[in-house]
Wavefront OBJ file of the C-alpha trace (Angstrom):
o trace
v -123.160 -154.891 -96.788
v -125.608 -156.765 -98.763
v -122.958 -159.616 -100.082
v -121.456 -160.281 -96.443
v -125.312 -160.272 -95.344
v -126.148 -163.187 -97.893
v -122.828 -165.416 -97.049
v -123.611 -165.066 -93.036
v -127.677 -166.710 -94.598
v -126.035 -169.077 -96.686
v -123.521 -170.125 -93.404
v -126.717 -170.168 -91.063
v -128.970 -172.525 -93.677
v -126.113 -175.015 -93.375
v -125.417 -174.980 -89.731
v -129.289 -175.223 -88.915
v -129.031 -178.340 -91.674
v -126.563 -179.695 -89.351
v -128.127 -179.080 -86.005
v -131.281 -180.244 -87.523
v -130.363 -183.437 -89.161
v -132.270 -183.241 -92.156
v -130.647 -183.147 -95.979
v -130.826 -180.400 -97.977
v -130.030 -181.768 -101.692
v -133.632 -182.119 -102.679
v -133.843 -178.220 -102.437
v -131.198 -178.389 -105.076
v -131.691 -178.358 -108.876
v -132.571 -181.875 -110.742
v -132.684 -181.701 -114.412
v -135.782 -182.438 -116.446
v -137.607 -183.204 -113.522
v -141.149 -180.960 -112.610
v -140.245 -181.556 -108.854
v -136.214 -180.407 -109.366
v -137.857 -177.033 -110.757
v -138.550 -174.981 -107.274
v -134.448 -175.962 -106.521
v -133.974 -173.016 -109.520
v -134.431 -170.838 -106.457
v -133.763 -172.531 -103.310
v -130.009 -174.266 -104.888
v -128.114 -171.603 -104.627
v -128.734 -171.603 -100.648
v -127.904 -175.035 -100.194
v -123.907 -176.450 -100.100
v -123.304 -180.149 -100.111
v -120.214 -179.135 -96.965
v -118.554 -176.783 -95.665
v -115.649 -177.334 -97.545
v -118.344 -176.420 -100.244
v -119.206 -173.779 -98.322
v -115.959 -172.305 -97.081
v -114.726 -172.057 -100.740
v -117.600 -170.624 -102.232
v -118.005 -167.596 -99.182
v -114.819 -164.905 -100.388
v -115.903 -164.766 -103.680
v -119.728 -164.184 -102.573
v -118.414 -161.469 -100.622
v -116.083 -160.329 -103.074
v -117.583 -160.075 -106.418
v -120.868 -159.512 -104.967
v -119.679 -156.322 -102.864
v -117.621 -155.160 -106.473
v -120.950 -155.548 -108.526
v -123.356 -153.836 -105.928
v -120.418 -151.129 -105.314
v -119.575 -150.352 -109.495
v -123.080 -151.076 -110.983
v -125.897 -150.773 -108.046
v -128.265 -150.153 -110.700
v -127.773 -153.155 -113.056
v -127.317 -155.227 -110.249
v -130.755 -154.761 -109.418
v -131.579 -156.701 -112.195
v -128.877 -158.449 -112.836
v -128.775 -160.668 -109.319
v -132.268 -162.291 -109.790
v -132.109 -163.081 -113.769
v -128.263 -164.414 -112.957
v -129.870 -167.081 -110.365
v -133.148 -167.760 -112.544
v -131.503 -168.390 -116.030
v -128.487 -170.173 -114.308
v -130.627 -172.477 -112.541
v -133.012 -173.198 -115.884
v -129.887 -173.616 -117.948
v -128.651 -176.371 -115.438
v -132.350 -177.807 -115.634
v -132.703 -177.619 -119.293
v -128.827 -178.871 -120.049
v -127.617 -180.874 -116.461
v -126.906 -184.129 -115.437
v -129.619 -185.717 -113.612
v -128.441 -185.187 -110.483
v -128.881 -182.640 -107.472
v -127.250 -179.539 -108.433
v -126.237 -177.202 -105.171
v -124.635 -173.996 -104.444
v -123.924 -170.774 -104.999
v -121.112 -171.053 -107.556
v -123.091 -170.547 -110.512
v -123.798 -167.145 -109.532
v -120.524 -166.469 -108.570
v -119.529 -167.361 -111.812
v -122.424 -164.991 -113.730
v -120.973 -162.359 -111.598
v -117.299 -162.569 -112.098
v -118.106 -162.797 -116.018
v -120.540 -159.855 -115.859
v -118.415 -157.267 -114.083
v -115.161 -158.480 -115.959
v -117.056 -158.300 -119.761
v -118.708 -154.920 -118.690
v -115.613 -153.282 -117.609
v -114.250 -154.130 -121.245
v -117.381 -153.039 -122.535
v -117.860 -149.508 -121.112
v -114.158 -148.875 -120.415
v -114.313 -145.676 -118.490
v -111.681 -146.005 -115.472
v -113.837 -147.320 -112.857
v -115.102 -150.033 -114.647
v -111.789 -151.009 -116.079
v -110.421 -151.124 -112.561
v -112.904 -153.395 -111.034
v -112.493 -155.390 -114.268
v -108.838 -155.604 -113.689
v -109.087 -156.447 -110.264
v -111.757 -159.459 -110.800
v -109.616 -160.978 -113.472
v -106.714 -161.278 -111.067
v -108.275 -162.553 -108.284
v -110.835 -164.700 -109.979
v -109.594 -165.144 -113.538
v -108.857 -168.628 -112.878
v -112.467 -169.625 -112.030
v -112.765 -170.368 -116.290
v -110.965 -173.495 -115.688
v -114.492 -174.333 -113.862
v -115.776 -174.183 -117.017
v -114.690 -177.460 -118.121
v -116.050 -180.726 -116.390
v -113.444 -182.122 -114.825
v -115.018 -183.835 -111.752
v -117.758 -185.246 -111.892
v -118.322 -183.986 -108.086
v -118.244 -180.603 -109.465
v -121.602 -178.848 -111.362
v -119.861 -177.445 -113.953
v -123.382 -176.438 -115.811
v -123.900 -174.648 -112.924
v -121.087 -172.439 -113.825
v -121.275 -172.782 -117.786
v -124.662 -171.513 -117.171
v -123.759 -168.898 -115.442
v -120.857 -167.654 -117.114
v -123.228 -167.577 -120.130
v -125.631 -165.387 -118.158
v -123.258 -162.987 -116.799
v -122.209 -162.234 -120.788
v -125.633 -161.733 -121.611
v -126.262 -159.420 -118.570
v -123.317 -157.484 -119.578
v -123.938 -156.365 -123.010
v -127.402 -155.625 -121.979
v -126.734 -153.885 -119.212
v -124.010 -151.868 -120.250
v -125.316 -148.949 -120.260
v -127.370 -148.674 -117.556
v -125.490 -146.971 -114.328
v -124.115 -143.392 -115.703
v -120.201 -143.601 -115.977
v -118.411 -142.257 -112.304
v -118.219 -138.136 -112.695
v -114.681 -137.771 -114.211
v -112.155 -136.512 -111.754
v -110.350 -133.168 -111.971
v -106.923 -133.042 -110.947
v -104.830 -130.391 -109.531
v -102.520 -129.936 -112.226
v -105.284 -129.341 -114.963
v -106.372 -126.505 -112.687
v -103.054 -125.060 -112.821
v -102.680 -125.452 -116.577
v -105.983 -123.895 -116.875
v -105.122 -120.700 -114.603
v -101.890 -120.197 -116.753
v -103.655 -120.929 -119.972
v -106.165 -117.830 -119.060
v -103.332 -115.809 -118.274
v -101.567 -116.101 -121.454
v -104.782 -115.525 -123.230
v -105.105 -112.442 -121.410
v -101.679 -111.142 -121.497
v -102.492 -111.942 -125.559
v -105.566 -109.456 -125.707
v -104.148 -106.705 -123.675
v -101.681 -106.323 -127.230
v -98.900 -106.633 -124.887
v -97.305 -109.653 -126.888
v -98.892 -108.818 -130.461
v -96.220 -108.615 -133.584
v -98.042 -105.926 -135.222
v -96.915 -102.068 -134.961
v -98.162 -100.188 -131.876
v -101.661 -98.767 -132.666
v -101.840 -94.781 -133.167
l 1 2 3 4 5 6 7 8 9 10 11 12 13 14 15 16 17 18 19 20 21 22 23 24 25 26 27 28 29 30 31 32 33 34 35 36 37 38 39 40 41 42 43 44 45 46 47 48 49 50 51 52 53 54 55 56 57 58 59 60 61 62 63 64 65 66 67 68 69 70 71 72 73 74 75 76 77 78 79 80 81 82 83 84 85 86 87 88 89 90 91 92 93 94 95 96 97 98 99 100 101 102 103 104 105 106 107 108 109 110 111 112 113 114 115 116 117 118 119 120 121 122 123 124 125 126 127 128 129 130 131 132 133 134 135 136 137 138 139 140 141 142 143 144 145 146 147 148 149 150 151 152 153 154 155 156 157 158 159 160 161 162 163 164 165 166 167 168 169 170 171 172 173 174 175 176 177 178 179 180 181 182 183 184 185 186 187 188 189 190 191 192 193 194 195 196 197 198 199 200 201 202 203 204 205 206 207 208 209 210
């Protein structure tokens, strides 16, 4: 599973940070700086604890495993534009300050599968929409800055993203094959029936041909 496989990396950069000694923020994202660019990439691998860490890892494996399961197509896409434009929104529009973590893609993610869900409504996507909003739906409180501790660009960015992503991509994974109950069988079997029953002229109002 690709989005267990990239929370056990993002759990072995920060143990081999610890074992190593060495501080990982200047791989992170610094606004407006030429050196803070290259963190675009590298941030979203680097977590500032494991408190960090620990809350960030369920909805990497969550949200990542509904995206790559109900859209494997437009995740293709969608995963490396969601951690490029997130990152160069928080370097265009961030406090100057190291910006680390993976919670900006989270964020893009959570937004993208909930808005596409609304946007193609066929079942499956409505279902994984559902089922993001409830378990994640109150990550848009991360929107707002309310600690300063927190990167909220990070997420504002890419919330924003996600959107984008969504209406873009909306179309491009082919709905799920519609399923075919039992009962619509049966209604079709006695449908054909009656129709032939009907054509025999056993149940016809006229007079009896002579």
């Amino acid at each position: 599973m690709v989005s267990v496989a990239f929370a056990l990396v993002l759990w072995l950069v920060k143990i081999l940070e610890v074992i190593l000694g060495f501080d990982a923020f200047e791989y992170g994202v610094f606004p407006g700086r030429l050196s803070g660019l290259p963190g675009i990439l590298t941030s979203p691998f680097v977590h500032s604890s494991f408190t960090h860490l620990v809350s960030n890892t369920p909805s990497i494996v969550i949200l990542g495993t509904a995206l790559l399961y109900g859209y494997p197509k437009s995740a293709r896409a969608a995963i490396p534009v969601l951690v490029v434009a997130t990152g160069l929104g928080v370097w265009l529009f961030g406090r100057e300050s190291y910006h680390v973590g993976a919670s900006g893609l989270t964020f893009g993610v959570m937004f993208f599968v909930f808005a596409i869900g609304v946007l193609r409504w066929d079942r499956q996507a409505i279902g994984l929409s559902l089922v993001v909003f409830l378990l994640y739906g109150g990550m848009v409180w991360g929107l707002i800055p309310r600690d300063m501790q927190i990167s909220y660009e990070s997420h504002l960015s890419g919330a924003i993203t996600g959107l984008i992503l969504a209406f873009l991509l909306r179309g491009a994974d082919p709905p799920p094959p519609r399923r075919r109950y039992s009962w619509e069988d049966e209604a079709d079997e006695t449908t054909g029936q009656a129709s032939d029953v009907h054509s025999n002229g056993q149940a016809s109002d006229g007079p009896p041909e002579r």
